[in-house]
N, C-alpha and C positions, 0 to 999 in steps of 0.2 A: 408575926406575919407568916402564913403559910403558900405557898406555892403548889398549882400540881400542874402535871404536863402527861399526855400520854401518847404512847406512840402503839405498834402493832408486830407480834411476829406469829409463828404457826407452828403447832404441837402436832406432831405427826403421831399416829397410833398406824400401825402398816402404811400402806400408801395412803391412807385418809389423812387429810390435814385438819384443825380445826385455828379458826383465828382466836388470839389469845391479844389481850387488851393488856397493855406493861404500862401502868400508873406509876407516878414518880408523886412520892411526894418530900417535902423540904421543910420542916418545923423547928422552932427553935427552943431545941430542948439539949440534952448532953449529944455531944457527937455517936452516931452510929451508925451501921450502916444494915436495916434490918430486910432482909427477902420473905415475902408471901404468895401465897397458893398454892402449895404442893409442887416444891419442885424436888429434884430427885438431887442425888447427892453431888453426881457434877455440875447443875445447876447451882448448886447451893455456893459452890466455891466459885460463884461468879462475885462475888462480893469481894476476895482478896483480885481476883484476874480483873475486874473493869475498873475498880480504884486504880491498880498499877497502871493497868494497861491508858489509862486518860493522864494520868500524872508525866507517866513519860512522853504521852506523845504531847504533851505542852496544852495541855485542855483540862486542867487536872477538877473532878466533881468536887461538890461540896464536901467541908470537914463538919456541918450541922447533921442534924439527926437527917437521915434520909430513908424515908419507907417504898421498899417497892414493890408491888401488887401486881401479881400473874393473874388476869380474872379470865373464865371465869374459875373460882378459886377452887371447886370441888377439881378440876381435870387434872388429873397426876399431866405434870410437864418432865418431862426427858431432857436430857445434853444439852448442848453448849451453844446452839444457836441462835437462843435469846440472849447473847452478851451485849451486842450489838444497838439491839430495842434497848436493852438497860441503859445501857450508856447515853444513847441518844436520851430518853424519858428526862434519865437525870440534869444530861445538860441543858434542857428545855424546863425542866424545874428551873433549875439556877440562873435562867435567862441568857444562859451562853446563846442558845440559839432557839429561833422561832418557835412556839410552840403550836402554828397551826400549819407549818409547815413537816413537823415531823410525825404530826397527827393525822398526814392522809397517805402516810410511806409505810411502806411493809419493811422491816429492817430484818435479815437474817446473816446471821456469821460468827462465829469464834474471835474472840480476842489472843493474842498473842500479851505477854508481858511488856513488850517495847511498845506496845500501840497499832502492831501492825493488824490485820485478819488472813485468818487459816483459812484455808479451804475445808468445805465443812461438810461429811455426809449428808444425804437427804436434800440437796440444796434442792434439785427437777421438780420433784412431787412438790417440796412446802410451796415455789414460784406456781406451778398450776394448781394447787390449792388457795393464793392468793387471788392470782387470776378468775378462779371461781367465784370468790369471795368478792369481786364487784372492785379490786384495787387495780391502781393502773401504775402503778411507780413502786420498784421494788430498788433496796439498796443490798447488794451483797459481795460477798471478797470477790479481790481482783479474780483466784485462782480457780473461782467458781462462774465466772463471766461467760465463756465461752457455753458451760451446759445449762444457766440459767436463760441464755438469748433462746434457745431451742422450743422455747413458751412462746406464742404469737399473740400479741394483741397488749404485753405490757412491757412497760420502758423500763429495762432492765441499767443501774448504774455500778458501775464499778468500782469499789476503793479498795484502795490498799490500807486503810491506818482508821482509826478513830478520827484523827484529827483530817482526814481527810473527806469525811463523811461530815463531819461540822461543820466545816467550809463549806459544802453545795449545799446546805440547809441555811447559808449565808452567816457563819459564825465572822464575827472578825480577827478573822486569826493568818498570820502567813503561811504560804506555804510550805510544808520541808519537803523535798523528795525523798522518800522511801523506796527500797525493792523489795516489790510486793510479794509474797509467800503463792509460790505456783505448786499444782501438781507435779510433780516427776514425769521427765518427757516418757509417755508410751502413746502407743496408737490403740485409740480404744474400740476399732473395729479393725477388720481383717488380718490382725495377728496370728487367727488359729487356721491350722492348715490341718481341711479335714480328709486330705488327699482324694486320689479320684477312684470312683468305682472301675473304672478301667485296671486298675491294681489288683481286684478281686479276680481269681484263675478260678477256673470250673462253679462248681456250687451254683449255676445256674438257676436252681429251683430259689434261693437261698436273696438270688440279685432280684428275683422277679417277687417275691416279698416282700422286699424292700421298699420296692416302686409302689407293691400294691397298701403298704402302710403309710407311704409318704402321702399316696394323693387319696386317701381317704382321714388320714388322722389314726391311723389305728396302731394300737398296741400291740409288741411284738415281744417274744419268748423263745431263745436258740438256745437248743440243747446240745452239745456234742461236748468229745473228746477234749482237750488242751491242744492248739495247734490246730483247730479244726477251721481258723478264721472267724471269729463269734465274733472278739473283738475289733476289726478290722470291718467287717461288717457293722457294724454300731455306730462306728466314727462313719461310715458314710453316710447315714442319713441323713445326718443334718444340712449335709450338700446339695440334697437334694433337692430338698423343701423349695418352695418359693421365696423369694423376700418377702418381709415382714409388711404390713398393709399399717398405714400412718397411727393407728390407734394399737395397733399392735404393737408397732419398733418404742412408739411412747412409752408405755405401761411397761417394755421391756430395760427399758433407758431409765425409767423412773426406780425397776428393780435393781438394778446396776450402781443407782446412784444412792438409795438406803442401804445397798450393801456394803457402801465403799469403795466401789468398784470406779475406776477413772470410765466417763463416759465420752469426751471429746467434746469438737464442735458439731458432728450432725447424731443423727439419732441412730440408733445399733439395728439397721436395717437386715441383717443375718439372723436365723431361728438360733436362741443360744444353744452351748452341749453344757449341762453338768452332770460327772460322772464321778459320786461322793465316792470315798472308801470304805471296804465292807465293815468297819469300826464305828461307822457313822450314828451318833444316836437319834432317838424320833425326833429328838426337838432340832438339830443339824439338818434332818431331814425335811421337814413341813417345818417347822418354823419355832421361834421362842423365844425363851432367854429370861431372865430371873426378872432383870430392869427394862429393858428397853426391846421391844419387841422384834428379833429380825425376821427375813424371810429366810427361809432354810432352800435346799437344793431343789425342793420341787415348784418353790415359788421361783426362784432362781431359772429354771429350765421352762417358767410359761410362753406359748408359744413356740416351743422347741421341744427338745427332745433330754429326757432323766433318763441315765445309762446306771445300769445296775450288773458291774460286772462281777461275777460270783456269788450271785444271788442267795444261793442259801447258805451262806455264810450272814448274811445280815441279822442283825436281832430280827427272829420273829416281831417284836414289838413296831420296831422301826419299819418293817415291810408292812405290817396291816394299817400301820397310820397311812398309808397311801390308797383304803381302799376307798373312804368317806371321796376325797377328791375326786379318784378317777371316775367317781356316780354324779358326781354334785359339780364340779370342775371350776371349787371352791374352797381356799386355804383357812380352816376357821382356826385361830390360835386362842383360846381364852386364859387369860391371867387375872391374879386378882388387881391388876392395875388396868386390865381393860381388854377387851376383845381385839382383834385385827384380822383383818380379813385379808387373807392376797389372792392375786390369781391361781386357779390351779390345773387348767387346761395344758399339757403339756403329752406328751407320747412319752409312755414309758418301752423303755428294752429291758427287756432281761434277757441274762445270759448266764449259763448255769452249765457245769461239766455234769455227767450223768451221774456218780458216784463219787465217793470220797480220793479214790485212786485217780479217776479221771476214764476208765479202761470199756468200762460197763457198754456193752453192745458194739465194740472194736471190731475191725477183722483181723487186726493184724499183731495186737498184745493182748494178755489177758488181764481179764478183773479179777484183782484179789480181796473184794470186796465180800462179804454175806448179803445175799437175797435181804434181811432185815438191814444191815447196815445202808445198803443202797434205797431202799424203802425211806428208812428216817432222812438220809440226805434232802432226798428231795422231798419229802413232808414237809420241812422247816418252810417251803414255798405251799400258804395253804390253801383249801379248797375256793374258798369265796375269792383270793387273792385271784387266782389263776383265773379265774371265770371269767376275770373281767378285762383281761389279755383277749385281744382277739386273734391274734397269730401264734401259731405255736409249729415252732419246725425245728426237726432235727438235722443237724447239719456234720456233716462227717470229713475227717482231711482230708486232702489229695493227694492220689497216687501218682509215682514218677508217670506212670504211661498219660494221664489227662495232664500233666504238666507238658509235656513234650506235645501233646494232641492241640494243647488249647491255643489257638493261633488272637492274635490279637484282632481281627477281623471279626470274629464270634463275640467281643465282649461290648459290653454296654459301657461306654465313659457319663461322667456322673452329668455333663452340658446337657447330653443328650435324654438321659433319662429326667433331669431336671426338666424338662421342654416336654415329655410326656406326662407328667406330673403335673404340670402348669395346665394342660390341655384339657388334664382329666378331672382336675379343681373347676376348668372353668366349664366344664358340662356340668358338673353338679353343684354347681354356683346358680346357671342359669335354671335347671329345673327349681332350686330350692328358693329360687328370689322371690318369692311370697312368703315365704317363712321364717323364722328369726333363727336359723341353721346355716352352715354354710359347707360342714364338710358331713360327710355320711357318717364318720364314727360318734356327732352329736346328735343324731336324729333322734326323735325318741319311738319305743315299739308303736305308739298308737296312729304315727302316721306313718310304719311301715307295714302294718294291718290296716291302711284304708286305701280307697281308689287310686290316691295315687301314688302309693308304696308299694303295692300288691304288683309281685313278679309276674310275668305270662302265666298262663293258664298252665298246669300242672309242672310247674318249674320246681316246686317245692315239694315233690311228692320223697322222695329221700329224705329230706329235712323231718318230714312231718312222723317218716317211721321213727328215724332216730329221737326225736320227742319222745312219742308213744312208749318207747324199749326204757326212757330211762336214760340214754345215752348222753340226753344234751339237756341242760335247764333250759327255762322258757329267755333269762338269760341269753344262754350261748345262743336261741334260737334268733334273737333280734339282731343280736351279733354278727352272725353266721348272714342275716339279709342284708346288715350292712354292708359285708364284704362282698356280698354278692353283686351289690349296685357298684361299689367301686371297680371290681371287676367290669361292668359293663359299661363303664364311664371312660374307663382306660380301652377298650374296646370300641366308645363312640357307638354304641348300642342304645335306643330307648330307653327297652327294659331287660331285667336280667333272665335268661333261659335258666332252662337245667343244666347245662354247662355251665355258668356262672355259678350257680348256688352248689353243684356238685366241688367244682374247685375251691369257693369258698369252706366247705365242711369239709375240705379235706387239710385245707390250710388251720383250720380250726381243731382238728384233731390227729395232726402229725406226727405229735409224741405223744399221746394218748395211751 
């Protein structure tokens, strides 16, 4: 007599899910307990982890031959949270319990060896990739309950054990109470204190780049000294930003929760900071991994802000793998186990000392640096990389006399600039509400060359020399208009003058 039962869970490849069909079957042949379709090697060792883990918790599967089938069978499956599907498949083979009852549940979660379930990375993403998939009842660990409810529209159920997931599919079996495997108490939003722009003394030119990168999306580039505030300046923009818009904080929740990262009970409504170290390799950076695909630090920072402190210090390699996304504002990762795509919308900062001493164009130490040795420094940041930086400023420390001058009345705290950033999002929200754009650094050049991109009438007459001479790619030139409308957005301006585009091109070529 043969038995099959099958239930459902979901193979993630980056944030895409696919549903994966887990057949059980039950024959009587010598005891075994055999796994199909391609799963990877921690999957494979679900076959010692769901025998123990049912045994102990008093539900223990068949000792017949048992076959179980990951379809569809060509998709490499990844980690460990088809235990769950297994288990149940099986016990629904063996008639422990329903088999059309666990044929219409998404089941996702780790087993533990006593019986109980782990809280599992990926839980967010694989629930709204069920939810796509047309399912309305998902089972998953207690310790993933709170970030799976943040899905609307499916009944999310909570167990703690095997044997407690057999029970609501109506096994007849007692209850035991268990204490179910939680995250570790952290608060998975408002931990990081990006402190406040009001902290930043003098550097004026330096705050007002900032703003004008927050409220257009644009990429920024600080040169100076060690001690110049590069740093400090960096950590505030993310302060800045607006909150996250519902599909945004999602995708950012969903990155948080493939990473491993605790995400809570509501969704990471803050633009995140990641700021790797300069050791960082390309695949740390944009994304990889041998087995199981992750997101790296720029998929990590979508919707936010990628902080690159000491910039030419990074692998060459690892800095150009950034240049595909900041065009396309898409993480393409290809393996021979499958492609995955992340987000890859994100502002990058650079911040780079000018020479290897740190001294190069100082007032007050000298560089002990060679004309070529300061050259290679900053080559390692290269030409097509740079281009696509739309702020580039030099920023220099401050003297005792502006410390003592800079009264707190002069500076910008970070509410306030947030609140003109919000202002300046929302002028160029409402010009661009016909368009599938939303901030000026994603516009593309062909609708800043038509009617209704095109600045005042000779507002770009500077721009068009510095083309002409060579000075600016056709690039920097669409660049240069972006910044231009952000400027006049933050201004509450129509359209942008030659004062806008003059200040633009000079933001754009600072340290030039």
């Amino acid at each position: 007599m043969t038995r099959v039962a099958r239930t459902h869970a979901i193979a993630l490849l980056g944030l895409d899910g696919t549903v994966v069909d887990i057949e059980a079957d039950i024959s009587n042949h010598l005891p075994a307990f055999v796994l199909i379709g391609l799963p990877d090697l921690a999957l494979g060792q679900a076959r010692e982890r769901v025998r123990a883990a049912a045994a102990n918790a008093g539900c223990p599967i068949t000792h017949r031959k048992l076959t179980i089938n990951l379809s569809p069978a060509a998709l490499p499956k990844h980690g460990t949270a088809f235990d769950l599907g297994i288990a149940m498949a099986a016990l629904a083979a063996d008639g422990v319990v329903p088999g059309e009852s666990v044929d219409r549940v998404m089941h996702l979660g780790e087993l533990a060896l006593d019986g109980r379930l782990r809280p599992t990375p990926g839980i967010l993403p694989s629930v709204l990739a069920a939810s796509r998939a047309g399912f309305r009842t998902v089972l998953v660990p207690a310790g993933n309950a709170a970030e799976a409810a943040l899905v609307e529209g499916i009944a999310v159920v909570a167990v703690a054990s095997v044997r407690d997931a057999a029970i609501w599919h109506g096994a007849a079996l007692e209850p035991i109470e268990v204490e179910p495997l939680l995250l570790p108490p952290l608060a998975a939003e408002g931990a990081r204190d990006d402190g406040d722009l009001a902290d930043v003394v003098g550097n004026r030119d330096a705050v007002e780049a900032l703003q004008v990168a927050a409220a257009g999306g644009h990429h920024l580039f600080l040169l100076g000294p060690p001690g110049a505030g590069k740093t400090m300046l960096a950590s505030r923009l993310p302060g800045i930003l607006p909150d996250l818009a519902v599909d945004a904080a999602l995708e950012v929740s969903s990155l948080r929760s493939l990473s491993g990262l605790p995400v809570g009970a509501r969704l990471v409504t803050r633009p995140p900071l990641e700021a790797p170290h300069h050791t960082a390799s390309p695949a740390a950076i944009v994304g990889g991994g041998s087995g199981v695909l992750r997101p790296g630090a720029a998929a990590r920072a979508a919707h936010g802000v990628l902080f690159l402190d000491e910039a030419p210090e990074f692998s060459p390699h690892a800095l150009d793998a950034l240049r595909q996304p900041l065009e396309s504002g898409v993480i393409t990762v290809s393996r021979a186990a499958g492609t995955a795509r992340f987000p890859g919308r994100f502002q990058l900062v650079l911040a780079a000392n000018p020479c290897p001493c740190g001294n190069a164009g100082s007032r007050d130490q000298e560089c002990l640096c060679t004309p070529f040795a300061q050259r290679r420094y900053l080559g390692r940041l290269s030409g097509p990389l740079l281009d696509r930086v739309d702020i580039r400023l030099r920023v220099e420390r401050i003297t005792a006399a502006q410390l003592r001058t800079a009264g707190d009345g002069d500076r910008v705290d970070t509410r306030t600039a947030r609140d003109r950033v919000e202002r300046a999002r929302a002028v160029a929200g409402e010009r661009l509400a016909a368009t599938p754009w939303r901030l000026n650094a994603n516009v593309p050049g062909t609708w800043l060359r038509s009617p209704a991109g095109v600045p005042a009438r000779g507002a770009t007459a500077a721009l068009d020399r510095a083309l002409e001479r060579g000075g600016i790619t056709m690039r920097g030139y669409d660049r240069v208009l972006r910044m231009a409308w952000t400027l006049a957005d933050l201004d509450d301006t129509p359209r942008p003058d030659a004062g806008h585009v003059g200040r633009a091109l000079l933001l754009r070529r600072a340290v030039a």
